[in-house]
ZALUMGU-360695 format. One record per residue (C-alpha): residue number from 1; x, z, y. Coordinates in Angstrom, 1 decimal, m for minus. Layout:
BEGIN
pt seq:NUM, x:X, z:Z, y:Y $
...
***
This chain:
BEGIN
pt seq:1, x:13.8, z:1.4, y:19.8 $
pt seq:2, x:16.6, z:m0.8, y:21.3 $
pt seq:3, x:14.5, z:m3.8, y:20.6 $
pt seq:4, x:11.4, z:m2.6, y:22.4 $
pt seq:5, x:13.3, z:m1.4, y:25.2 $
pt seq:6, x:15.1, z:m4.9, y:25.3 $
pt seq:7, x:11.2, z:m6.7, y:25.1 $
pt seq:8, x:10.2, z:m4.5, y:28.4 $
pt seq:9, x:12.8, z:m5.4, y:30.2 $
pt seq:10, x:12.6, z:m9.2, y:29.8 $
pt seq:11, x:8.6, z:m8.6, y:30.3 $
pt seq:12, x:8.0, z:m8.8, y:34.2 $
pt seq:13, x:9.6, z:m12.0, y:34.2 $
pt seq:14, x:7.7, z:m13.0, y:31.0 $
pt seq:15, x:4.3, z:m11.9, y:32.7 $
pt seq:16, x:4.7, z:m13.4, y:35.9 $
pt seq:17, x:6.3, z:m17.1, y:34.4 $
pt seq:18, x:3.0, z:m17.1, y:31.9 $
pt seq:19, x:0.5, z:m16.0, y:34.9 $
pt seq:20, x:2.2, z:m18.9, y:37.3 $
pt seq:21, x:1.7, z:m21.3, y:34.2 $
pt seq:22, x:m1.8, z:m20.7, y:33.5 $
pt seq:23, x:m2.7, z:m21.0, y:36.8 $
pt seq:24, x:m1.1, z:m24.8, y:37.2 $
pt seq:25, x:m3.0, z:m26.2, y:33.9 $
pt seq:26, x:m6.0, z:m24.6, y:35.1 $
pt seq:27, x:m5.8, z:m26.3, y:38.8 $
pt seq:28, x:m4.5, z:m29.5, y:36.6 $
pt seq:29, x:m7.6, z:m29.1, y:34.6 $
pt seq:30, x:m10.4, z:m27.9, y:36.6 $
pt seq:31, x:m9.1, z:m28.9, y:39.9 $
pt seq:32, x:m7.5, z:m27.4, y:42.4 $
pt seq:33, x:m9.9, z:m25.3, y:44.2 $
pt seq:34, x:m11.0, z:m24.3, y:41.4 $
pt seq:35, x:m8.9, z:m21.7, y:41.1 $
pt seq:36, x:m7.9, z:m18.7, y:43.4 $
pt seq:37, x:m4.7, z:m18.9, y:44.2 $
pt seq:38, x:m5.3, z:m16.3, y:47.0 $
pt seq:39, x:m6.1, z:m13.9, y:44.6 $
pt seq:40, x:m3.3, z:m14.2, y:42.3 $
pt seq:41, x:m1.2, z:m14.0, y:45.3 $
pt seq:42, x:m2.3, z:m10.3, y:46.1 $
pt seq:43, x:m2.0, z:m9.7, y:42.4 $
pt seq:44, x:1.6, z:m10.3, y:42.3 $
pt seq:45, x:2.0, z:m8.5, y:45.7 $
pt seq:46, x:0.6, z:m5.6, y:44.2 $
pt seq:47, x:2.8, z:m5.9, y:41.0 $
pt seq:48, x:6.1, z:m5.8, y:42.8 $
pt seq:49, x:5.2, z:m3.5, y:45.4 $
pt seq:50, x:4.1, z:m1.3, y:42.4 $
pt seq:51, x:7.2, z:m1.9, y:40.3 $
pt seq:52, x:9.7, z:m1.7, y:42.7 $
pt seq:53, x:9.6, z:0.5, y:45.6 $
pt seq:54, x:6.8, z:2.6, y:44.6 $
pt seq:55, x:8.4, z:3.3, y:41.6 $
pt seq:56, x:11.4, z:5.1, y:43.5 $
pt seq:57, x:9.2, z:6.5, y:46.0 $
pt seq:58, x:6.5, z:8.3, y:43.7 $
pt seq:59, x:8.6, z:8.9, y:40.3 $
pt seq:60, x:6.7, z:10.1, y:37.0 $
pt seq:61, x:9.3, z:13.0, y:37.0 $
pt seq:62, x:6.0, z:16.0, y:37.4 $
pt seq:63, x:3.8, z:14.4, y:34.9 $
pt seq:64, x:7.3, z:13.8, y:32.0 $
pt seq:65, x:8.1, z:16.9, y:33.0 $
pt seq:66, x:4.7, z:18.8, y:31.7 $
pt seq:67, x:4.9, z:16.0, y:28.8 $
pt seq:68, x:8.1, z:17.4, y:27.9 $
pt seq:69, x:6.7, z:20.8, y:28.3 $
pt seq:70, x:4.0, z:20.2, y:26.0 $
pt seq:71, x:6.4, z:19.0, y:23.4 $
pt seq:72, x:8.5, z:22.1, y:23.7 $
pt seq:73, x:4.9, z:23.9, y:22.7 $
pt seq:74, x:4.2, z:21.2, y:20.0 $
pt seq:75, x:1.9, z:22.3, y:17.2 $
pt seq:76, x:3.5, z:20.1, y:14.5 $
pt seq:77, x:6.6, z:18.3, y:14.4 $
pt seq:78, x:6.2, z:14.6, y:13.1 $
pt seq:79, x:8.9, z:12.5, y:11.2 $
pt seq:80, x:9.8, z:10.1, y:13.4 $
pt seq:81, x:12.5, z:8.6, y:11.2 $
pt seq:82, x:9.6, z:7.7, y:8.5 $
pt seq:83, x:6.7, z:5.0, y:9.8 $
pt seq:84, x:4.1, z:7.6, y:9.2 $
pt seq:85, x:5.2, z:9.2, y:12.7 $
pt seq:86, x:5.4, z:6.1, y:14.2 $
pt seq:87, x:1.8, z:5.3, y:13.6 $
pt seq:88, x:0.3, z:8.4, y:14.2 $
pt seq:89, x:2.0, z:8.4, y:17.5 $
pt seq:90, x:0.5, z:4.7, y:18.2 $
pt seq:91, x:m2.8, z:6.1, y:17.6 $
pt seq:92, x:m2.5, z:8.9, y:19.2 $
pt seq:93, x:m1.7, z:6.7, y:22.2 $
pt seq:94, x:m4.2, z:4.7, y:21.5 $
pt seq:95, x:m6.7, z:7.5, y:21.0 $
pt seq:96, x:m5.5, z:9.1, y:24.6 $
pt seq:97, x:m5.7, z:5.5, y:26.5 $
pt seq:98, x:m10.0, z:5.2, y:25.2 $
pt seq:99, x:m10.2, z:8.5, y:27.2 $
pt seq:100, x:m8.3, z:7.6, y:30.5 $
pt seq:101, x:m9.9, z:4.1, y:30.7 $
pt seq:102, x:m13.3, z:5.6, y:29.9 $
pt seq:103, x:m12.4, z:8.2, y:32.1 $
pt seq:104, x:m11.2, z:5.5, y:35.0 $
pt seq:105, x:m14.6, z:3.9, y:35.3 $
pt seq:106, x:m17.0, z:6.9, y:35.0 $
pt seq:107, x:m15.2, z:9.3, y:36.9 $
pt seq:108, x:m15.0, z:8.3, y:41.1 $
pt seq:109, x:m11.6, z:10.0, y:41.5 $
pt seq:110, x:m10.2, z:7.6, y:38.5 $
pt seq:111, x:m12.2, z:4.8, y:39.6 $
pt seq:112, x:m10.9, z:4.5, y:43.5 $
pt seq:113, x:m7.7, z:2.9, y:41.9 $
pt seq:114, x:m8.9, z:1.5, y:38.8 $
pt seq:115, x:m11.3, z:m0.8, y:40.4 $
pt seq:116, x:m8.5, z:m3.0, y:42.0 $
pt seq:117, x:m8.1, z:m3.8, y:39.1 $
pt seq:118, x:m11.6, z:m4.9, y:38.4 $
pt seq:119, x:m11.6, z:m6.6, y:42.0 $
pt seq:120, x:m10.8, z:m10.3, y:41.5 $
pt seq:121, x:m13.4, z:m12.2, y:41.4 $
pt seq:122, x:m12.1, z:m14.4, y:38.7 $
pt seq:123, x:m10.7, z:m13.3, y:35.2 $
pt seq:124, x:m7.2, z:m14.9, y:34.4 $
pt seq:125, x:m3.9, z:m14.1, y:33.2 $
pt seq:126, x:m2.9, z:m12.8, y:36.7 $
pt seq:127, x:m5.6, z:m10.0, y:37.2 $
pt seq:128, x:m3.7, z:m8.3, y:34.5 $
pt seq:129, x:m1.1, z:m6.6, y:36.9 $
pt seq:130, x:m3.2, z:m6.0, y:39.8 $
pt seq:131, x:m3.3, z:m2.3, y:38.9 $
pt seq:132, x:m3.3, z:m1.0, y:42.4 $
pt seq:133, x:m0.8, z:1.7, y:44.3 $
pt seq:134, x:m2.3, z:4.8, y:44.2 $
pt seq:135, x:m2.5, z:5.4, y:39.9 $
pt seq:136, x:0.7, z:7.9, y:40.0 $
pt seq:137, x:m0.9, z:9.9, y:41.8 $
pt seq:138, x:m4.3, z:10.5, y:40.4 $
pt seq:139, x:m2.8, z:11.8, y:37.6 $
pt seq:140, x:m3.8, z:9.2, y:34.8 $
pt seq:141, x:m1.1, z:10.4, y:32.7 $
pt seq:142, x:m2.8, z:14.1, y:32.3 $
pt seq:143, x:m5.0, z:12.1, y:29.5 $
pt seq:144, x:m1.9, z:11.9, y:27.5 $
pt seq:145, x:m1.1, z:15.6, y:27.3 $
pt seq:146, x:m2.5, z:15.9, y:23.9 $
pt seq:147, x:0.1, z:13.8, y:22.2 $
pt seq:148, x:3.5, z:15.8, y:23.0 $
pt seq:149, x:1.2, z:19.0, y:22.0 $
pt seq:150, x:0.0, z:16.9, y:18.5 $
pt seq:151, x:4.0, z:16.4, y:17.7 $
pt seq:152, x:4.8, z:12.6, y:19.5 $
pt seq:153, x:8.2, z:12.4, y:21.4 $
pt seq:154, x:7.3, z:11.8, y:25.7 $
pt seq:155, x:9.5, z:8.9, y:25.1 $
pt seq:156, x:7.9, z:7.1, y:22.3 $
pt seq:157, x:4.2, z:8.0, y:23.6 $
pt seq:158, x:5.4, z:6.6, y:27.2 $
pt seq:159, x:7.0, z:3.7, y:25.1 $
pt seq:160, x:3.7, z:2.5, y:23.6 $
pt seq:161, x:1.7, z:3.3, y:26.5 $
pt seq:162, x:3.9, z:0.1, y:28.0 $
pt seq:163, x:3.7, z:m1.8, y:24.7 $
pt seq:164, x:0.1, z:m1.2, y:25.5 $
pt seq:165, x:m0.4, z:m2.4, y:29.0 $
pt seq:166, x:2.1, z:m5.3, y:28.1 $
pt seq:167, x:m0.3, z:m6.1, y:25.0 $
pt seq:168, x:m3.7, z:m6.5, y:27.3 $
pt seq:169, x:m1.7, z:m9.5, y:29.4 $
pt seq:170, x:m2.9, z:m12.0, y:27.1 $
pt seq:171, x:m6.6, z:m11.2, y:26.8 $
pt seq:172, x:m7.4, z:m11.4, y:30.2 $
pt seq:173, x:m7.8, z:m14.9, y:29.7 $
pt seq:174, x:m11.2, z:m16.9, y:29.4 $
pt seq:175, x:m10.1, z:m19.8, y:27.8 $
pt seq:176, x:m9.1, z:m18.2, y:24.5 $
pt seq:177, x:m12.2, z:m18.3, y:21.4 $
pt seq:178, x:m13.7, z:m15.1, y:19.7 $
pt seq:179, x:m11.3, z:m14.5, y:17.2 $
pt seq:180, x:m13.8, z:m13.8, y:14.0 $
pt seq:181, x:m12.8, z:m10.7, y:11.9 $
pt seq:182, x:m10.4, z:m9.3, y:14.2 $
pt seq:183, x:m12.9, z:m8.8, y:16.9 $
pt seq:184, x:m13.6, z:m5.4, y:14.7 $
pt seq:185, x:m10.2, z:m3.9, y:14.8 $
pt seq:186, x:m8.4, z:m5.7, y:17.7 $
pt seq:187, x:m9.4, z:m5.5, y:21.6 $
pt seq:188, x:m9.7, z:m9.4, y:21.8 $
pt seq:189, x:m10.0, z:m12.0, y:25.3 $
pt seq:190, x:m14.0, z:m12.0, y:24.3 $
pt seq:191, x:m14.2, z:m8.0, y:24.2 $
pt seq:192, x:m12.1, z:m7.9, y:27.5 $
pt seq:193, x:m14.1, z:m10.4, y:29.5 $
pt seq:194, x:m16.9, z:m7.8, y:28.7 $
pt seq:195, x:m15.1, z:m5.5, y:30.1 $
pt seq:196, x:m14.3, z:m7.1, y:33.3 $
pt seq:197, x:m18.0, z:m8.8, y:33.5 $
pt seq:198, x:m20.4, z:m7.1, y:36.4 $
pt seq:199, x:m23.6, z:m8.2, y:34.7 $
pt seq:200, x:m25.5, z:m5.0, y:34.3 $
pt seq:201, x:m25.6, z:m5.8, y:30.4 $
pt seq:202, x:m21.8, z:m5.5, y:30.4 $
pt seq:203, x:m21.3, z:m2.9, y:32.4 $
pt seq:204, x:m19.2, z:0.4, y:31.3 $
pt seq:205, x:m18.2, z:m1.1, y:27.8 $
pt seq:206, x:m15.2, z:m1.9, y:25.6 $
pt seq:207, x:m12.4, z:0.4, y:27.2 $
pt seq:208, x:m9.5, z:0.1, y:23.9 $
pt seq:209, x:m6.7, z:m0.7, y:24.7 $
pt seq:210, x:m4.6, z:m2.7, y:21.4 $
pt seq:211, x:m7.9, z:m1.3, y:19.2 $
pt seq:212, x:m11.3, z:m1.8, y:19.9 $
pt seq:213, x:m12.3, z:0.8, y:16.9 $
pt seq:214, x:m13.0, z:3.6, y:19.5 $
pt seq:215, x:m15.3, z:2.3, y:21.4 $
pt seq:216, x:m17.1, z:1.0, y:17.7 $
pt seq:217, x:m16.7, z:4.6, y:17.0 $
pt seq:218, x:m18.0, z:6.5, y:20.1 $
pt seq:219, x:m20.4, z:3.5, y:20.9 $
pt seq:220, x:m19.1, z:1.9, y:23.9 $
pt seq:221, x:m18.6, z:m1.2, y:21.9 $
pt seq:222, x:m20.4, z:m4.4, y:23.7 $
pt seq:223, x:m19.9, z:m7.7, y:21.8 $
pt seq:224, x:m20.0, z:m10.8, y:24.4 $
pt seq:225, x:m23.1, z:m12.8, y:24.3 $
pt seq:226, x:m23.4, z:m17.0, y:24.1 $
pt seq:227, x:m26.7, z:m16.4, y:26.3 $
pt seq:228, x:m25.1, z:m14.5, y:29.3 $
pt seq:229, x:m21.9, z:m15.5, y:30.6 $
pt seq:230, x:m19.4, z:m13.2, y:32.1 $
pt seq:231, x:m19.9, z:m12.5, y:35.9 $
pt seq:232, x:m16.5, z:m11.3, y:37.1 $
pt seq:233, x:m15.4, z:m8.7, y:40.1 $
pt seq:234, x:m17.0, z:m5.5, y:40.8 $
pt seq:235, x:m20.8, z:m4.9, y:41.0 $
pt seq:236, x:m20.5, z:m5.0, y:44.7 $
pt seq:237, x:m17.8, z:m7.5, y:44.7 $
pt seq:238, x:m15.2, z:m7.5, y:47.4 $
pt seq:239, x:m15.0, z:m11.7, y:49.3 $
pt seq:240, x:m12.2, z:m10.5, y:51.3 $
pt seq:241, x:m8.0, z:m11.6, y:50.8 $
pt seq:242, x:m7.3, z:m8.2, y:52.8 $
pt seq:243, x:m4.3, z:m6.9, y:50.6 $
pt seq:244, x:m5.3, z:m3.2, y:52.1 $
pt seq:245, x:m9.0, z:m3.8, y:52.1 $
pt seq:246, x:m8.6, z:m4.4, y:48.6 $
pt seq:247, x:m6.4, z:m1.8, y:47.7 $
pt seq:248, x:m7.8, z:0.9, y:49.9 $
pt seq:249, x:m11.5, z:0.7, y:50.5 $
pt seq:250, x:m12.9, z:2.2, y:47.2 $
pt seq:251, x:m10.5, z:5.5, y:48.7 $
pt seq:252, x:m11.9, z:5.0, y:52.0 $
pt seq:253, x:m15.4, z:4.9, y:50.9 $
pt seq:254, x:m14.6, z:8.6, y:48.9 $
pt seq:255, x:m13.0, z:9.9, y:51.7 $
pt seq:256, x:m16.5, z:9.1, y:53.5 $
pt seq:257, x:m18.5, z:10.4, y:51.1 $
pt seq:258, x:m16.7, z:13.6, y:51.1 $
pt seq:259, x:m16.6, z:14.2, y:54.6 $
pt seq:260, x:m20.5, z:14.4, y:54.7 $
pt seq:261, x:m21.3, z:16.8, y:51.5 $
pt seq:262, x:m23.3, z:19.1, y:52.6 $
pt seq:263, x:m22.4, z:21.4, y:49.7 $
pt seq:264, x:m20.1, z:22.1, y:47.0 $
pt seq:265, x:m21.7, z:20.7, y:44.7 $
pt seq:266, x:m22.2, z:17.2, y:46.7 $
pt seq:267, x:m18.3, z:17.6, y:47.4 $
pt seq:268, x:m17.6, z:17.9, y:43.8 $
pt seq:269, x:m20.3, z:15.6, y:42.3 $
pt seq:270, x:m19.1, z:12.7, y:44.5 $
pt seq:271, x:m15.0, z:13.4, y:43.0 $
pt seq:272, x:m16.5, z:13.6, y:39.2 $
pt seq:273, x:m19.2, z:12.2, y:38.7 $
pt seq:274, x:m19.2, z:8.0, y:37.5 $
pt seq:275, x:m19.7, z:5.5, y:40.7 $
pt seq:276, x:m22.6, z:5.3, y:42.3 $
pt seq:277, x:m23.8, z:8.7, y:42.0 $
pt seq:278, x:m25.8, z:10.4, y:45.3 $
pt seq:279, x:m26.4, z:14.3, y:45.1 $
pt seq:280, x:m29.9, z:13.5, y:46.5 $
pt seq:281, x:m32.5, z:10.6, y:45.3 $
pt seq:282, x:m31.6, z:7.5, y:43.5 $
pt seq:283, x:m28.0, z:6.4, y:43.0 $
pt seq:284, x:m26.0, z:3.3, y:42.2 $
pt seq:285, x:m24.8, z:4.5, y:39.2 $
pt seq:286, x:m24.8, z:2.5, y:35.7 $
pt seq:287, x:m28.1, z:4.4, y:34.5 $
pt seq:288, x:m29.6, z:4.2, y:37.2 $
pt seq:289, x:m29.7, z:0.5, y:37.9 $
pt seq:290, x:m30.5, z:m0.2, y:34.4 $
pt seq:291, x:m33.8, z:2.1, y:34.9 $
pt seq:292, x:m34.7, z:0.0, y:38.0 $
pt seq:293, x:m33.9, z:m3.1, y:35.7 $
pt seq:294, x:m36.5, z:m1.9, y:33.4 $
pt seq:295, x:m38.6, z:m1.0, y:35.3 $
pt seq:296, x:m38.9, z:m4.8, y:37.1 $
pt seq:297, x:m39.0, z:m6.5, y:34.1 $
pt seq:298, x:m41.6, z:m3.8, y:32.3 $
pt seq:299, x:m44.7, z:m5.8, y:30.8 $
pt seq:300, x:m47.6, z:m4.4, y:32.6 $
pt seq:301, x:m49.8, z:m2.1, y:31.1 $
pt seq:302, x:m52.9, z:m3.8, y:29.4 $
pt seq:303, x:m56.3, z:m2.7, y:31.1 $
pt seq:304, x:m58.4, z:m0.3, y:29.4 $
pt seq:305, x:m61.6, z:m1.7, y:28.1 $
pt seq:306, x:m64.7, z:1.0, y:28.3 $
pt seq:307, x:m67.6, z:0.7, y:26.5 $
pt seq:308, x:m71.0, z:1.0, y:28.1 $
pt seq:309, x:m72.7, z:4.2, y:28.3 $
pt seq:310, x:m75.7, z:3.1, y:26.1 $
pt seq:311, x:m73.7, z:2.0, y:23.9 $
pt seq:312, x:m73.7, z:3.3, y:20.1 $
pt seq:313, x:m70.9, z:2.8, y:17.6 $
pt seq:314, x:m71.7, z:1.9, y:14.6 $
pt seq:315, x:m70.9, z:3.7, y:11.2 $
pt seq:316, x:m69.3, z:1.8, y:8.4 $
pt seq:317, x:m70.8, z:2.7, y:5.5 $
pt seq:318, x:m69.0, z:2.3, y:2.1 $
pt seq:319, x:m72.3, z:2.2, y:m0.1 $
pt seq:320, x:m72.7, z:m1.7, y:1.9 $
pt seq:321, x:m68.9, z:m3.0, y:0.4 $
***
């Protein structure tokens, strides 16, 4: 435990030092325009701003707290001095992070923070910590209730949940191969680029966090094709270097939204239900564009050919084979 806690703490300057060095061989490489250095600039504004004073301002205390709760109430106890507790309690983690991702791209109140962090317009090493300001108080960590109540310690679940964020650094990265048979077990660069690709192929697909098993299992799995290349930033992407357009526009659309619901339902469908949706006529969401997809590229319908009125079929008779 020492250890890991000893690996977090070197890890912000780890993350940053790596996403500062990939940048300059890829400027060295491709040129220097060719990356956004704009971009990664408001990622790193919005990782210290989130590591530092926001995490005085808006601590996790309420959601340990009913974590610690929870654990009080747990239906088993597991034995965390043996390395069966320890990997039940990493898949558990793992189990309750499929969930909240899933959750963060298909549910509008999740997805108003979440899709900062699908915002740059370019995948590299430093959209990992663009995160966004506003996750402590959605209440992301309310997917991870089930652990403490399954038997794993707050503090170990919590623990991995970093180990897990800290893992997904390194596949945001599009220079790095399909990695053969570990693409089945492992969430790899190639599944993430998936992930963060807008092409309406990719959309809403691959959301493991170390594992990729879960989305095998519930099929959300989408393996990266050599025909389509990745199309980063949101479906609707976002041009603008605004550090507060970027960080508060998805909210301000919501808030929008909200304020002209005609009914309860409308007010509630447009908190719950995935992006895109409208309570009346056609929506925006994933479904729905891939219908309208369809429907444009649907073969037309071959013509019907009648036959004349005088005309008379005629009989196959089998004493003539």
């Amino acid at each position: 435990m020492n250890a890991l806690l000893l690996v977090l703490k070197i890890s912000v300057t780890v993350v940053l030092v790596a996403s500062i060095a990939e940048a300059l061989v890829l400027s060295l490489r491709n040129g220097w325009r060719s990356y956004d250095w704009k971009a990664a600039g408001i990622s790193m504004i919005d990782f210290l701003v989130r590591e530092y004073p926001l995490r005085w301002l808006l601590p996790l205390a309420f959601w340990t707290g009913a974590m610690d709760w929870f654990y009080a109430h747990r239906l088993f106890t597991l034995p965390m001095d043996h390395w069966s507790g320890w990997a039940a309690c990493f898949i558990g983690q793992e189990f309750c992070y499929y969930w909240y991702h899933r959750a963060a791209h298909r549910v509008r109140w999740f997805w108003c923070t979440h899709s900062i962090h699908h915002s740059p317009n370019q995948l590299n090493l430093s959209a990992a910590y663009r995160f966004g300001w506003t996750g402590r108080l959605t209440g992301t960590l309310a997917f991870f209730m089930l652990a403490p109540l399954l038997g794993m310690p707050p503090k170990v679940i919590l623990l991995m949940l970093t180990l897990n964020l800290l893992y997904q650094f390194w596949i945001h990265a599009t220079w790095i191969p399909r990695l053969g048979p570990l693409e089945w077990v492992l969430n790899t660069p190639s599944a993430h680029r998936v992930h963060h690709a807008s092409n309406l192929e990719y959309l809403d697909g691959n959301y493991g966090g170390v594992l990729i098993v879960f989305d095998r299992l519930f099929g959300t799995y989408i393996p990266e094709r050599a025909d389509l290349p990745c199309r980063y930033g949101l479906v609707n992407p976002i041009t603008s270097h605004n550090l507060l357009e970027i960080e508060f526009s998805q909210w301000r659309a919501l808030w929008r939204d909200l304020a002209s619901a005609r009914s309860l339902r409308a007010f509630a469908g447009y908190l719950v239900k995935p992006p895109g949706w409208k309570p009346d006529g056609p929506g925006d969401t994933t479904e729905e564009l891939r219908q309208r997809a369809a429907l444009q590229v649907a073969p037309p319908a071959a013509p019907t050919v009648q036959a004349p009125s005088d005309f008379i079929p005629v009989q196959y008779n089998k004493e003539l084979s």
